[in-house]
C-alpha positions in Angstrom: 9.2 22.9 -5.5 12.5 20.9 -4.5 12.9 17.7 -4.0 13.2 16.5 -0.6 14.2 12.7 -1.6 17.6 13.9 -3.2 19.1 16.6 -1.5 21.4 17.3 -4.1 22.1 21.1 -5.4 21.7 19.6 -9.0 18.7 18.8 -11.0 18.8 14.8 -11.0 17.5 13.3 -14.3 17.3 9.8 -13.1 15.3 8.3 -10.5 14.6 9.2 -7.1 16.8 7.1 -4.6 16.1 6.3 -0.9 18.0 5.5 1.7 17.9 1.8 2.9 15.3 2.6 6.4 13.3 4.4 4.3 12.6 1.9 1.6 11.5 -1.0 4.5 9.5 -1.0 7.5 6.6 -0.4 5.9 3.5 -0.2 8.5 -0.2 0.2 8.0 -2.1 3.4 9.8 -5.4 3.1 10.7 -5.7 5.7 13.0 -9.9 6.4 12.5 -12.4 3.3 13.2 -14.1 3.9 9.9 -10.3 3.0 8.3 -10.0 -0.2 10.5 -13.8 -1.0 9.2 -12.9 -0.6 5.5 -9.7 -2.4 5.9 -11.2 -5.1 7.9 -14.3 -4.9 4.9 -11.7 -5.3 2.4 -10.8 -8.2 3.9 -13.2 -10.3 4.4 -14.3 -9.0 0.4 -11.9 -10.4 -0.7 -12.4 -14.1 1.3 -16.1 -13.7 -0.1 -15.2 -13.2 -3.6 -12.8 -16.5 -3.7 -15.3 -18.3 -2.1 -18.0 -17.4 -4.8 -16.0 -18.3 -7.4 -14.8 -21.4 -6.4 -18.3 -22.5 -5.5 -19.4 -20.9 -9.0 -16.8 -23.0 -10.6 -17.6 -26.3 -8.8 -20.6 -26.4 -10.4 
């Protein structure tokens, strides 16, 4: 299978490289509702959890 990253004739040894648009921009797809709910789920998870332990470690 070659490598699309380096399109180079030669076997590269070291890393992959990427051009400078591709390494940024990064975006979030959530194209289905059940992704946006287990984002969104995630989320407020996470908000929960701190909120435990700090009440947890007020005590």
């Amino acid at each position: 299978m070659p490598e699309t990253q380096n399109p180079t004739t030669e076997r590269s040894t070291g890393p992959r490289t990427y051009s400078g648009d591709k390494a940024r921009q990064g975006e979030i797809v959530l194209r289905k509702p059940w992704m946006r709910m287990v984002f969104i789920a995630g989320l407020v998870g996470c908000i929960l959890l701190v909120l435990v332990i700090g009440i947890i470690a007020g005590r």
